[in-house]
Each structure stands twice: as structure tokens, then as C-alpha cells.
C-alpha positions in Angstrom: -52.7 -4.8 0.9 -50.3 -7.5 1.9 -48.6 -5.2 4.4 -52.1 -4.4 6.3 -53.1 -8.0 6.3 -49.6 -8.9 7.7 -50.0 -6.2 10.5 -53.9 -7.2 11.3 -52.3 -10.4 11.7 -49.4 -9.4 13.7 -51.6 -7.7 16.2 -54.1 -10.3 16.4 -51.1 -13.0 17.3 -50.0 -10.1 20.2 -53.2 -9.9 21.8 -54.3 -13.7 21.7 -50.4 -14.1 22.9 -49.9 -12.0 25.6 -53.8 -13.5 27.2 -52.1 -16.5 27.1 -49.8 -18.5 29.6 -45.8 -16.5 29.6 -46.5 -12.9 29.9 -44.8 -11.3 33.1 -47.5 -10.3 35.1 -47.6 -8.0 37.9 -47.2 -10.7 40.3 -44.3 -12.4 38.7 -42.7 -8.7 38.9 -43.1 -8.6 42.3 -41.7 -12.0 43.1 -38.5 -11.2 41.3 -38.1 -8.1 43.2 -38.6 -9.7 46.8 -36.6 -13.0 46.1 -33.7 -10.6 45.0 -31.6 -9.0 48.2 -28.1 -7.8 47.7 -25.0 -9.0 50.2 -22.8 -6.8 51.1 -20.0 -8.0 48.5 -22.8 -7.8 45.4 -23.3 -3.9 46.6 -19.7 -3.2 45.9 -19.3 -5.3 42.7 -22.8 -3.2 41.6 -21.0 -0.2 42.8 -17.6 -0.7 40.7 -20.0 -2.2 37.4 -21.6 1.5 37.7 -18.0 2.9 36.6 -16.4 -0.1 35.2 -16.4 -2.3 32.0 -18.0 -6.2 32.6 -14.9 -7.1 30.8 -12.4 -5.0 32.9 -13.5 -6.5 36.4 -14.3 -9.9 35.0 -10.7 -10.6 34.1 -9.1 -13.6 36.2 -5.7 -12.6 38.1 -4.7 -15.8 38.4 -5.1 -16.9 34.8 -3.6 -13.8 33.4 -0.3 -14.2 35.1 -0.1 -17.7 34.7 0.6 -16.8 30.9 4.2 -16.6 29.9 6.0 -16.3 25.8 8.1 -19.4 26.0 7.3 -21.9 22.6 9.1 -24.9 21.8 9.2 -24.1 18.3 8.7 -21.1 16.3 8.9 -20.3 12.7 11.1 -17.9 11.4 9.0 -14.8 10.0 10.2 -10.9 10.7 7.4 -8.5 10.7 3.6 -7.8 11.5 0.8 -6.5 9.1 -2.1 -4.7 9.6 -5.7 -5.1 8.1 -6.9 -1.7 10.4 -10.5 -1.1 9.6 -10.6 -3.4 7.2 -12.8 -7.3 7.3 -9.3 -8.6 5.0 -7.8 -11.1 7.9 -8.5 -14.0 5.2 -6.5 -12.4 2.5 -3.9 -11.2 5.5 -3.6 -14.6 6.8 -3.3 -15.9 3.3 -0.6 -14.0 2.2 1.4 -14.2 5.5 2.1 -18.0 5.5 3.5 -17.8 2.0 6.0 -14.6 3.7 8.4 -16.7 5.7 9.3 -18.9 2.4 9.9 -15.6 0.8 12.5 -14.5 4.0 14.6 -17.4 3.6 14.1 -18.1 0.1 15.8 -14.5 -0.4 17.4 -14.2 2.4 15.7 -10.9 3.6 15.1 -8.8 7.0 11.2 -8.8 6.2 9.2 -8.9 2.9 5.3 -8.0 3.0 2.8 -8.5 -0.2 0.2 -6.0 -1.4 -2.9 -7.6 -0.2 -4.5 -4.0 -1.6 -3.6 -6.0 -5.3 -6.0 -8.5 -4.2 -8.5 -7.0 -2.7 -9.2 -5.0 -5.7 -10.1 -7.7 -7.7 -12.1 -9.6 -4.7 -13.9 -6.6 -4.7 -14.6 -6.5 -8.7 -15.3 -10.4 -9.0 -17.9 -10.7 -5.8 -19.5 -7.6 -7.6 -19.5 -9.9 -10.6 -20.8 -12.6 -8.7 -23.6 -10.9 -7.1 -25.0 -9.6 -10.4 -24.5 -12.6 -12.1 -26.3 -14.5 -9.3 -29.2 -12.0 -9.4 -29.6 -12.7 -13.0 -30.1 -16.4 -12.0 -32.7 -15.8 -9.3 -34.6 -13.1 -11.2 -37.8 -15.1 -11.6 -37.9 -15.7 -7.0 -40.0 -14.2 -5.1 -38.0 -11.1 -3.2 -39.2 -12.5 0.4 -37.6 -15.8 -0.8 -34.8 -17.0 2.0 -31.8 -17.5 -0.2 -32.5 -14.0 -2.2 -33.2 -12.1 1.1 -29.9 -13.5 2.2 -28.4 -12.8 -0.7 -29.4 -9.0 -0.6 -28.6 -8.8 3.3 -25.0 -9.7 2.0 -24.1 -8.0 -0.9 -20.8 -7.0 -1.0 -18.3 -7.7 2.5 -14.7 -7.8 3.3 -14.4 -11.0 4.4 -13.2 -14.3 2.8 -12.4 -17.7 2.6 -8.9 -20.2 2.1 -10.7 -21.0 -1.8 -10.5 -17.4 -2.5 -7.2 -16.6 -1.4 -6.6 -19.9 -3.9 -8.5 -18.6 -6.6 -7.3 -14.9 -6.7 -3.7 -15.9 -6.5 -4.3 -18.4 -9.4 -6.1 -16.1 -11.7 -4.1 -12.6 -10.7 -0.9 -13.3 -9.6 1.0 -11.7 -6.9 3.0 -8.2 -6.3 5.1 -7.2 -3.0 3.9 -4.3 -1.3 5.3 -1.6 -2.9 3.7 -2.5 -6.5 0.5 -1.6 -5.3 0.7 -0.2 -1.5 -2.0 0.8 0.2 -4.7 3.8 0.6 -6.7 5.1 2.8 -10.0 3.0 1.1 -7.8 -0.3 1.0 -7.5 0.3 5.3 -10.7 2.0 5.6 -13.4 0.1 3.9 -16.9 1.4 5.5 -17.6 4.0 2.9 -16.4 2.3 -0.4 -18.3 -0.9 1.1 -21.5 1.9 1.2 -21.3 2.7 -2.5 -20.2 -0.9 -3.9 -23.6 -1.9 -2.3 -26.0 0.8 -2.8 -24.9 0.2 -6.9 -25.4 -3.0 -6.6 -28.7 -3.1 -5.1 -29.7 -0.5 -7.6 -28.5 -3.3 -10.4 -30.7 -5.7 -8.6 -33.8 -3.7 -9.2 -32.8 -2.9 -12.7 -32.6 -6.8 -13.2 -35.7 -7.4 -11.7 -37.7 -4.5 -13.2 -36.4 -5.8 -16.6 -37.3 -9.5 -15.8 -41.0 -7.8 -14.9 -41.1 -6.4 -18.4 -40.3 -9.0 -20.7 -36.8 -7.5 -22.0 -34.6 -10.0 -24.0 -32.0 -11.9 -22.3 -29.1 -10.2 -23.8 -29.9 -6.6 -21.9 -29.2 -8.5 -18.5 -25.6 -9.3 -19.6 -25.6 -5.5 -21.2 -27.3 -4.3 -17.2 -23.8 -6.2 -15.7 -21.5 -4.5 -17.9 -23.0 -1.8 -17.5 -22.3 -1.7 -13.6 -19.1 -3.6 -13.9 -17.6 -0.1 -15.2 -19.2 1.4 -12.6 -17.8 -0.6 -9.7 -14.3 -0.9 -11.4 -14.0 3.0 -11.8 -15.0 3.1 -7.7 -12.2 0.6 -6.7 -9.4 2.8 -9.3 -10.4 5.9 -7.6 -10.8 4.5 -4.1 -8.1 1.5 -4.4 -5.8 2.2 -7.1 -5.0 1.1 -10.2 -3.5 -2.9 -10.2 -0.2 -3.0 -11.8 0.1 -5.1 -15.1 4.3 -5.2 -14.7 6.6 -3.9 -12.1 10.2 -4.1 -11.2 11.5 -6.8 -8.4 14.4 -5.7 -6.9 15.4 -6.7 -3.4 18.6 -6.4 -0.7 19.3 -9.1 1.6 20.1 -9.2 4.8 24.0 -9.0 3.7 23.4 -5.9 2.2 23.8 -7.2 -1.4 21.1 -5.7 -3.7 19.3 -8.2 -6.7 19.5 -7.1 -10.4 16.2 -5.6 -11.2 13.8 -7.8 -13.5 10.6 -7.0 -14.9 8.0 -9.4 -13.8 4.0 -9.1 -14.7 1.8 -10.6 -11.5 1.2 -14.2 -12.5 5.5 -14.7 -13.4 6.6 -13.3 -9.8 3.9 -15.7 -8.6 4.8 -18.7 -10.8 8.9 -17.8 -10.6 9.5 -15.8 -8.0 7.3 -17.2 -5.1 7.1 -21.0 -6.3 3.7 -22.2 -4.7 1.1 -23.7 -5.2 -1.3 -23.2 -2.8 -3.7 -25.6 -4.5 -1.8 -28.4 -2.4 -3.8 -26.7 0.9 -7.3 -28.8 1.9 -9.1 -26.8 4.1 -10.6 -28.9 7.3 -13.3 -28.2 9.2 -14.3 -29.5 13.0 -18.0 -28.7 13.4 -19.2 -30.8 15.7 -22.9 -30.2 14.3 -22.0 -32.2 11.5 -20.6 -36.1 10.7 -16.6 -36.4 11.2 -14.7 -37.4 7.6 -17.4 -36.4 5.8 -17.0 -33.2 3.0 -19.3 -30.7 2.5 -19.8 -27.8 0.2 -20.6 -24.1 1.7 -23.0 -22.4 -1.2 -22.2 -19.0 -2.2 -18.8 -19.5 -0.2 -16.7 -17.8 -2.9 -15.9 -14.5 -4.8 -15.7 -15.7 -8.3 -19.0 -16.5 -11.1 -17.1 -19.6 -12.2 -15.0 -20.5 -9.4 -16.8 -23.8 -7.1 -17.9 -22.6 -3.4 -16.0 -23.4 -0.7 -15.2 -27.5 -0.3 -14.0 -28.7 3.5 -13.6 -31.5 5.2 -15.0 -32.0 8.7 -12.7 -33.9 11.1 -12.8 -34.2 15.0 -10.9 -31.1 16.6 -8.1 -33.5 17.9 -7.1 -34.7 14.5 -6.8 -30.8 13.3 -4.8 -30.1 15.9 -2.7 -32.9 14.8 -1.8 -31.9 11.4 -1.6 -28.6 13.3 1.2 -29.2 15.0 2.8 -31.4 12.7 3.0 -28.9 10.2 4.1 -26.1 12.3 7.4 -28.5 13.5 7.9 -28.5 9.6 8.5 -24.9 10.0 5.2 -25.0 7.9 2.8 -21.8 9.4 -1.0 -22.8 9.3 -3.9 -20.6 8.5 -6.9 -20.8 10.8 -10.5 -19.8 11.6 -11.6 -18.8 14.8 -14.2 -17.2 16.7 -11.5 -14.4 18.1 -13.7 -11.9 20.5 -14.1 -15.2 22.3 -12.0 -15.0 26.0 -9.3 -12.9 24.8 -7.7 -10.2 26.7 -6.4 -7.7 23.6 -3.5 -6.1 26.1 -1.5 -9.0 26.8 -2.1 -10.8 23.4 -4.0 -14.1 25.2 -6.6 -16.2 23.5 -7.2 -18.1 26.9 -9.9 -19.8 28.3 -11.4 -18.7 31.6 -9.6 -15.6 31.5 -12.9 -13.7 31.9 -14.5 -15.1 35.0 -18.3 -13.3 34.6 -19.8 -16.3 36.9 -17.7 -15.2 39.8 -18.7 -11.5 38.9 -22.4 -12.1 38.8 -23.1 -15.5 40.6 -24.7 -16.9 37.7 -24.1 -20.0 35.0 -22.8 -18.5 31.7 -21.5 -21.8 30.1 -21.8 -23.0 26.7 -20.8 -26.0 25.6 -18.4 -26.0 21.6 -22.1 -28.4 20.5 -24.4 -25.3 22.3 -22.3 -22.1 21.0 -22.4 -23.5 17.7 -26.0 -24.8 17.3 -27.5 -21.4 18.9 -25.3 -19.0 16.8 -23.5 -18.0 20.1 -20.4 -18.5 18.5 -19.4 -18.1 14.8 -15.7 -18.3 13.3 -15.0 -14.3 12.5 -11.2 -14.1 12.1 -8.3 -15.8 10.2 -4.9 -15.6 11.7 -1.7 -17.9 11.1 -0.1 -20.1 13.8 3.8 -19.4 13.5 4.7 -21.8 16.9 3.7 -24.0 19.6 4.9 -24.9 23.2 5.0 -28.8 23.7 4.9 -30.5 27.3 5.2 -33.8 27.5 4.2 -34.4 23.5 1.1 -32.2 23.8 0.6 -28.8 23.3 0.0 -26.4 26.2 0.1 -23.2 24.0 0.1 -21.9 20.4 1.9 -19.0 18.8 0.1 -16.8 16.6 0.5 -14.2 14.0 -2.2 -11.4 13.8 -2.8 -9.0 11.6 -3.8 -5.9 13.6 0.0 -4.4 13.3 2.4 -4.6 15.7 0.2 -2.0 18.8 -2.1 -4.9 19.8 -1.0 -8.4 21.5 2.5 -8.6 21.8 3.7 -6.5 19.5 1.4 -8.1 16.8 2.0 -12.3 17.8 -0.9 -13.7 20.3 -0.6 -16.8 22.4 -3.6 -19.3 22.2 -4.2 -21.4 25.1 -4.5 -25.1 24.0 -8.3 -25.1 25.9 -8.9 -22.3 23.9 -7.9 -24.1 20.5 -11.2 -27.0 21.8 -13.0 -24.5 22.5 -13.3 -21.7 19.7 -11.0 -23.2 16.5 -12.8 -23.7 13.8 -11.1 -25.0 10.8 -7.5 -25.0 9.6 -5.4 -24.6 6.1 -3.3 -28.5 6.1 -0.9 -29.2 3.4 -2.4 -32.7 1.8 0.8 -34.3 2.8 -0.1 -34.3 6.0 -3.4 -36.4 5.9 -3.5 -40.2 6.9 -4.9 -42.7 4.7 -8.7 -42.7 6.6 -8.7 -38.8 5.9 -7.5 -39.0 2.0 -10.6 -41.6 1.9 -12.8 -39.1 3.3 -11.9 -36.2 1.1 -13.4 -38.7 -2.1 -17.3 -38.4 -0.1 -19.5 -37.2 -2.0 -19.8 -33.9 -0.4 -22.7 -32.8 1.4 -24.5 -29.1 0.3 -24.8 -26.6 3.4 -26.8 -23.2 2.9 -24.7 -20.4 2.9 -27.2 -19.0 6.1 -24.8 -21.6 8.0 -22.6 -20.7 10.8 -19.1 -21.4 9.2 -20.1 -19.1 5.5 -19.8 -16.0 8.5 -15.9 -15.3 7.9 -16.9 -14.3 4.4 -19.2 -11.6 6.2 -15.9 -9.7 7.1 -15.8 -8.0 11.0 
């Protein structure tokens, strides 16, 4: 019944609509088609769009070989990784700025974590999480915003700085041959498919035993139940997550370690040496006050882990810290909105290197306020600056570490034009060292909930 009356309604609203003022009439039509007449040089840009890309002809000569590689500084690190078809940058990023301190600490050629160890139990807790949540909002309507939302998100790739934080903290860390990777780990669409489709089943158990008045313990029996489930998916698609492995390592000298016995959490705690609770993640969204926190809901992958706490500064004062930290031979994980003005074959995040206005004639511009506050721009990656190029004290380009292996870019590292970094950075990973006075004051605001429907929650979405 509520479906029919919805549709009546629906085509009632269509008819009165298009009577109205705004529909394009006949007339309207025809005016568009006189006041349009081709020149000469639109014919041959229509005829080359007719066998071309937009991209491929938009691309600005002169800005693309403008770009060169030289950086003032770089930080040591030797290798590249590679997500493939996979929404893990967060966890990649993560994991790569603790990989230099592991090179020099040891003194080796490369070293490379298994970020298939921590995906497994990402995977596993946010399948938690979900349940648990749909416990909580089992009594809501199912057209109610946040539960829609939650349902139209049940179970992604992506992530957050907090849960790179929280997974290292509560699982530890293995190099790369403890727990390497398979073809699910680098190929996530299908294993995402089944992860969902039994977790949406669990939701309407949940709700079909809320409807009938079952006691509260079956709802905690209903997650157990599909916790087995989901973790006998990720052992057969993922692999089974070492409890102890050997350590054993040759340096760049050729002399080879004694091999010790370590389980996760030690090589993290001994091994590795960081704490990566000393990060503050900061945020510059101009939507929102400057040195003010605020808390992203459902920003996490853990039940009993807090969502995602940041700090919104100007973009200037990020890029700051930015570069600070880098000259300390300190790499800094960032957010971005990356299919923004980059040219994937020469590795170049740089502004105006598509020039679509020249292409069609027309006004494409957005300004950072605009693209955020009309969802034409969202941050979608995480990627690790390893160097910058400095001209007279400011920063004309940035150095960056992907992780789409070592065929795209140059040969895995991407340079960021500083107009770029204004333009589509959206939050950076800053040591707490690093922070003035003004800014440790700020971090003790009472911080400010945001719904998790808000632009900067998107990385979690995984692309």
C-alpha cells in the first residue's frame, strides 16, 4: 500500500511539475539549436573527440613538459607496493611510512609488511561492527537515513589513519612473507560480494528477531553465529594469520640475523619500536571552523574502538608540518582526492594539466569551498609523501610514494604540484611534536560530531 501511494504521488508531482515553469519546451529546443554554429576549429576538435578520449586531447603541452624529478630532499625508502584491485591505500600508506625506519634500522636493500595480515582482521572486526551496530538500531525504521546508510555501506576496503592505529595496537605486525598475499587479498570484488550478501542476510535475521519478541541473548548468539561464517570466508579466501613466525633478515652487507621467534604484537613492540599513537591526524576542510576537532561517526572498523577524531586546520598550516616533517626524514601519510588533474603516465598530480575549457570553450571551474560543498570532490586515496622540492623556502613540488607497484607513475613515486596540494589535499598524518602551542590548544575542543554521510568518512568507502 505504501508503495502505490508513493507512486500516485510520484506521478501526480510529474504532471503538476512538468505544467509548470522549467520544462524544455519545443521552443527552447529550437533556440539552442540556432544559437549553436560550429567554427571551423570546433569541427575538427568534434572530429578528433569522435575517436579520442576528453582526457587524451585535453592534456596541456606546456604544463606537462614543464614537470621535471629534481626534490631538494628525499627520504631514504627502497621499493614500491601494490594494492592492485584492491580499496587498501590506507592500510598501504600506513604501513609504508613505518618501512624506511625498518631500512635503516636494519640496514636492509628493501623490507615490505604483510598488509594481507591486516586486512584480515579489518575485514573480521568491521563485520563485527556492522552486526553489532545493527543490533543497536534494530528498533529504526529501515527507510531511516543513518540505517539506509549503514546498509548502502556494509562492508568496503577502505580506511582511515585510526584504524591503521587500532589494528597495529590490538594485532601486531608480520613482514611480508609471514602472511603474503593471495589472489582475494589483491582482488577483493568477489569476497567483498559474499562478506556483504551474509551480512545483509544477518541484518534481517536481527530485525526479523527484534519483530518477534526473541530474548536479547539470541542477538549476541545471531553474531556469533555469522562471525564463524565470515571468518571461515577470509581463511579460505585470505589465509590463515600467523600466531608466531621466524624473523630472519640479511643486510645490505650480506650478513644474515640469527633467527628468533617472534608472535605479532613482540615484532611490533621489539622489533619495529613505534608507536604510532603519537600521529594526530589533521584535517583542512574549509566547510568547517579552523582549530576546531571533530569526530567522524562510524569512522572506524572496531565495536569498541572511538570513530575517527581530527583536527581541522587551514591548508597552509598542514603543509607546514608537512614539510617540516619530511626535512626530518619523517614520511607523511595523506588524503587526497587522486583522479583529480593527474596524468597516470608521467606520475603528475598537477594542476591545469587538463585544460577541458580550451577543449570545449566553456567554464569548468570549481573553487576547493564549491568541490567540497557539492560533492564534486571527495578525498578517495591515501599515499605517503617521501620528499619535496623547496625554492626560495616554499615548496614548488612534493614527492610521493604510491601504492599501485612500480608500472604506474614513475616507477611507483608521483610528483604533486604545490597548486595541486591547495587544491585537492585533504588531511595529513603529523607527529604531535610538530604542532605549535595554538594547535595543541585546539586539539583539547570539545570535538564537534559530523554524520558519517559527510564528505571526508568517503576514504573508508575504499575505490
Amino acid at each position: 500500500m505504501k508503495a502505490i501511494f508513493f507512486s500516485v504521488v510520484m506521478l501526480l508531482s510529474t504532471m503538476l511539475w512538468s505544467q509548470g515553469d522549467g520544462a524544455l519546451t519545443l521552443e527552447e529546443l529550437q533556440s539552442l539549436q540556432e544559437n549553436f554554429r560550429l567554427t571551423p576549429s570546433e569541427k575538427a576538435i568534434k572530429n578528433a573527440l569522435a575517436d579520442h578520449r576528453i582526457k587524451d586531447l585535453a592534456v596541456d603541452r606546456m604544463t606537462r613538459i614543464s614537470q621535471n624529478e629534481f626534490f631538494t630532499h628525499k627520504i631514504d625508502v627502497k621499493g614500491v607496493t601494490n594494492q592492485k584491485s584492491s580499496g587498501r591505500c590506507w592500510l598501504f600508506a600506513g604501513l609504508n611510512i613505518l618501512r624506511p625506519q625498518m631500512i635503516k634500522k636494519y640496514d636492509l636493500e628493501e623490507f615490505e609488511f604483510s598488509q594481507s595480515y591486516l586486512f584480515f582482521y579489518d575485514k573480521l572486526e568491521k563485520a563485527n561492527l556492522f552486526i553489532n551496530q545493527i543490533i543497536e538500531w534494530r528498533d529504526r525504521d529501515p527507510d531511516e537515513r543513518e540505517l539506509t546508510w549503514l546498509l548502502n555501506h556494509v562492508i568496503g576496503d577502505g580506511g582511515q589513519w585510526n584504524m591503521v592505529v587500532d589494528l597495529v595496537e590490538k594485532y601486531g605486525l608480520v613482514p611480508q612473507y609471514a602472511m603474503p598475499e593471495t589472489f582475494a587479498t589483491s582482488n577483493t570484488h568477489d569476497v567483498n560480494m559474499l562478506l556483504g550478501r551474509k551480512l545483509r542476510q544477518t541484518a534481517s535475521r536481527i530485525f526479523n528477531a527484534h519483530n518477534s519478541g526473541v530474548a536479547e541473548a539470541e542477538f549476541d548468539k545471531i553474531r556469533m553465529d555469522t562471525m564463524e561464517d565470515i571468518y571461515r570466508v577470509l581463511v579460505l579466501t585470505f589465509g590463515t594469520p600467523p600466531d608466531t613466525f621466524i624473523w630472519q633478515y640479511e643486510n645490505k652487507n650480506g650478513r644474515i640475523s640469527k633467527p628468533v621467534k617472534y608472535t605479532p604484537k613482540q615484532f611490533a613492540n621489539e622489533v619495529v619500536k613505534t608507536n604510532l599513537g603519537e600521529y594526530v591526524y589533521l584535517l583542512s576542510d574549509p566547510l568547517l571552523d579552523y582549530y576546531q576537532t571533530y569526530i567522524i561517526s562510524l569512522d572506524r572498523d572496531m565495536y569498541d574502538k572511538p570513530d575517527m577524531f581530527v583536527l581541522n586546520l587551514p591548508i597552509g598550516d598542514l603543509k607546514m608540518l608537512a614539510m617540516e616533517q619530511i626535512l626530518d626524514d619523517d614520511p607523511v601519510w595523506f588524503g587526497c582526492d587522486v583522479g583529480k588533474e593527474m596524468l597516470g603516465e608521467d606520475g603528475a598530480m598537477v594542476l591545469g594539466i587538463y585544460d577541458y575549457e580550451s577543449l570545449f570553450g566553456i567554464n569548468f571551474s570549481l573553487t576547493r569551498e564549491e568541490q567540497l560543498l557539492y560533492r564534486g570532490s571527495i578525498p578517495t586515496h591515501a599515499m605517503v609523501f617521501v620528499g619535496l622540492d623547496i625554492q626560495d623556502k616554499n615548496p614548488r613540488q612534493w614527492l610521493v610514494e604510491n601504492s599501485w607497484g612500480d608500472e604506474k607513475g614513475r616507477e611507483g613515486y608521483w610528483t604533486m604540484g604545490d597548486a595541486w596540494f591547495d587544491k585537492y589535499l585533504y588531511g595529513v598524518i603529523i607527529l604531535q611534536k610538530y604542532l605549535t602551542r595554538e594547535m595543541e590548544q585546539a586539539l583539547e575542543t570539545e570535538p564537534i560530531v559530523l554524520p558519517p554521510w559527510d564528505p571526508m568518512w568517503m576514504m573508508i568507502k575504499g575505490y
